[in-house]
N, C-alpha and C positions, 0 to 999 in steps of 0.2 A: 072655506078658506083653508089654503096652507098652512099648518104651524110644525113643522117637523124640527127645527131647532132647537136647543138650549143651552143657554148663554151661562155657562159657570168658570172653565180653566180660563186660570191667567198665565203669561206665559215665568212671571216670577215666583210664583207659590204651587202649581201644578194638581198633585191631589191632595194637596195641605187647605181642603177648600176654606176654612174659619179666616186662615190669611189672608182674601183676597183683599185686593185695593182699590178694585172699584166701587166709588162711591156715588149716592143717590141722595142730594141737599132736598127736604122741602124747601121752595119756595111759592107760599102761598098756592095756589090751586092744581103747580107743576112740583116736579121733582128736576131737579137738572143732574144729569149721569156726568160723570168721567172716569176713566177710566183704558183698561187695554184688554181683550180677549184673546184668546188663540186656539185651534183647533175645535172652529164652532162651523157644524157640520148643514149641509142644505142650505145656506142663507140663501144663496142668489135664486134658490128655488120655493121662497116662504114667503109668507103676504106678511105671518106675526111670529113673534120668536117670544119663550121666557128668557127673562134677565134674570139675574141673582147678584144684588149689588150690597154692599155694604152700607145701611139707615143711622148706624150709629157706630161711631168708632171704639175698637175694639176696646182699650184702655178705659171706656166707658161704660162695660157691660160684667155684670157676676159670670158667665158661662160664654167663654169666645166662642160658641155656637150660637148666640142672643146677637141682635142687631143688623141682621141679614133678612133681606126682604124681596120678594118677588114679582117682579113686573111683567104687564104683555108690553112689548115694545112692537109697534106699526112699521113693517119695515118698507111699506110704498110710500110714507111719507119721512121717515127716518135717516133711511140712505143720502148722502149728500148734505140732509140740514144736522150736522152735530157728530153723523153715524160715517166712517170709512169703511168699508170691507174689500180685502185684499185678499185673493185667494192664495193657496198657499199649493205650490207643483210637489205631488208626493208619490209616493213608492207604487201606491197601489191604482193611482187615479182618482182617489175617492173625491168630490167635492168638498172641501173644507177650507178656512179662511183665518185669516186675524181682523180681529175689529178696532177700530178706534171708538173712543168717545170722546166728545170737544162740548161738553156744554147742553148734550141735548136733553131735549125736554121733554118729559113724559107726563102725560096729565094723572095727576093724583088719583082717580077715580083708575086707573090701572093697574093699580096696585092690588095684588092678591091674598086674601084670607088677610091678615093680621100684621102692622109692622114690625118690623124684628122676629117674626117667627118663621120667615121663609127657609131656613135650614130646613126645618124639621120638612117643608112640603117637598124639599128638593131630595129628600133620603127616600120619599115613599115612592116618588118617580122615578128614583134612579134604582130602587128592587123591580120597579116593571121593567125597565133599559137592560138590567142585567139577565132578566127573565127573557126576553127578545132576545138579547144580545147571543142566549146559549141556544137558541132556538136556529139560530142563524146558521151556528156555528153546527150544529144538528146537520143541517141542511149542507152545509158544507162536505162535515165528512160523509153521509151519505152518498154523495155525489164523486168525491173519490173513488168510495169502498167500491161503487157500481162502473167506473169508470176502470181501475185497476182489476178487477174481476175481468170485465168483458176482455181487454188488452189481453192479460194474459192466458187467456182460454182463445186469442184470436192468433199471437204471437208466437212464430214456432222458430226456438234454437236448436241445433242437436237431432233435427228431426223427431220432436216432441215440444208440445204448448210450453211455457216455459211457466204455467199455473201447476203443472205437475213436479215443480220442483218446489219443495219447503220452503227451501228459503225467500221465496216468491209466495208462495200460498200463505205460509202462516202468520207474516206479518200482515196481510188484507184481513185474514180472517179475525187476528187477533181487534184490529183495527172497527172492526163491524161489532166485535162482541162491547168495546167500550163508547162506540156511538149508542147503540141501545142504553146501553146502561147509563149513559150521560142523558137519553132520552125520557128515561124513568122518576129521575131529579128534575128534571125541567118541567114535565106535568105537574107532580108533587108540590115545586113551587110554584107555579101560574094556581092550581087549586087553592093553594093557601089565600096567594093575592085575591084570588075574585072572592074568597068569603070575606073580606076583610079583616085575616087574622094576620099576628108576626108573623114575618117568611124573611126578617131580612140576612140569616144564615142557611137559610136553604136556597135565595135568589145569588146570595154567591157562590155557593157549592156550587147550584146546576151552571153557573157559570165557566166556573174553573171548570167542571169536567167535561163541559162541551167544546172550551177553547183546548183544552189539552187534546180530545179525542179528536177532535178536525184536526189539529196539527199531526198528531201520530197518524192518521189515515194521510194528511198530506204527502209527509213525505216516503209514505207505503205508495202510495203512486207514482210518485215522484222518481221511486228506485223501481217499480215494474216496467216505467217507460222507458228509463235510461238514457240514454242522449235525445230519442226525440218527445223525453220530459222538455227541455229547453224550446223544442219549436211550437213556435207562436200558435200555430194551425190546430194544436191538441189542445190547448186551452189549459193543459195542468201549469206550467209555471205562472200563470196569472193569478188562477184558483190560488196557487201555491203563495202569492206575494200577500193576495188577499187575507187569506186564512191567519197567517202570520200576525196581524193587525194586534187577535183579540187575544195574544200574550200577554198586550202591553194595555189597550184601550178595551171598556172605557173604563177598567179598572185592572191593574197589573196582578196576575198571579199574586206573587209575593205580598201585595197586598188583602190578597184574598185569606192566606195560610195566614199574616198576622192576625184578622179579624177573626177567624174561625180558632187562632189557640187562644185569645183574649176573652172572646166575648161568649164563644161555647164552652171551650173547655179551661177557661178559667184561668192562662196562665197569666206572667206579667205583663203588660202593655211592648213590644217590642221596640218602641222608636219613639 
């Protein structure tokens, strides 16, 4: 079975997840959901998705992190009774969608681990998302670094490569020195996760420096190709649109450097 989904952003609370407003009533042997999602990625390509719905309302819980609960939701029988999804036309092309919920109903036996403790299983999944996420982004700027290398050892201005000019050479090169080194953090954190010890400031490190290092190799290619960066045929401004993504998702920089001056080095909560 497919399950590449998970159903957590709303579009009024964003990465303020304890917010969220969709909620999951028992009744009796069901749950019925409502609620609204946004930018919930693969659906039309998943048999099952997890949910993260609100079990108990916040004003009712000691730790607005308590009352949040995790569901498999069926989306070959979901779609249509209860479930809308609307994909959503974006920058990069990726598959992504808004959901609605009107009432649907999910059998209580779907419900995962514990009610009201589903935050805590959605923080451990998303140290593995963020761990993939820089692995991607790995992949990414390598792909650059080897694409701007070849261009410019192929490219001749001036009657000479235009690789033999610094200003050309040393932003690829420098570009390759910090994929590696983004690459060194993302092992680091995947080893952590598979013993099952804490890594969840090391799954954002290797994150931020894999989304920053793709981006810095991005647009180091971006300026070896030069105008025919822009044609379609070379494939860097797609790469280029892509890569851009993991600035922002599935966790923005800026929220990364807050977590890391709070919860490493100790300062005050920034927001």
């Amino acid at each position: 079975m497919r399950m590449p989904c998970c159903v957590v952003t709303e579009p009024s609370t964003g990465t303020d997840t304890t917010k969220l407003k969709t909620t999951a009533v028992r009744k009796g042997d069901r749950y019925i959901v409502n609620g609204q999602k946004v930018w919930i990625s693969r659906v039309l390509y998943s048999d099952l998705m997890l949910l993260l719905a609100r079990t108990t309302p916040v004003e009712q819980v000691t730790r607005k992190a308590d009352g949040l609960s995790v569901f498999i939701v069926d989306l070959r029988t979901a779609v249509g009774k209860g479930l809308t999804v609307k994909p959503i036309r974006n920058m990069v092309n990726h598959q992504t969608n808004e959901l609605f919920f009107d009432n649907l109903e999910v059998p209580a036996e779907n419900l995962i681990g514990e009610e009201g403790k589903g935050f805590r299983y959605i923080l451990d999944g998303m140290n593995a998302e963020r761990i993939l996420i820089s692995a991607e982004c790995i992949g990414d700027g390598m792909w650059f670094v080897e694409k701007a290398s070849a261009y410019a050892n192929e490219r001749n201005v001036f009657d000479r490569p235009i690789g033999q000019n610094q200003g050309i050479q040393f932003p690829i090169a420098k570009s390759y020195i910090n994929v590696r080194g983004a690459d060194l953090m993302r092992f680091h954190a995947a080893n952590l996760f598979d013993a099952g010890r804490p890594c969840g400031a090391e799954a954002n490190m290797a994150k931020y420096l894999g989304a920053e290092a793709s981006w810095e190799a991005a647009n180091a290619c971006l300026q070896t190709f030069g105008g025919f960066g822009y044609a379609c045929e070379y494939d860097v401004e797609r790469k280029f649109r892509e890569t851009r993504l993991y600035q922002t998702a599935p966790i923005s920089t800026n929220l990364v450097l807050s977590y890391v001056g709070e919860h490493v080095l100790g300062m005050p909560r920034s927001f």
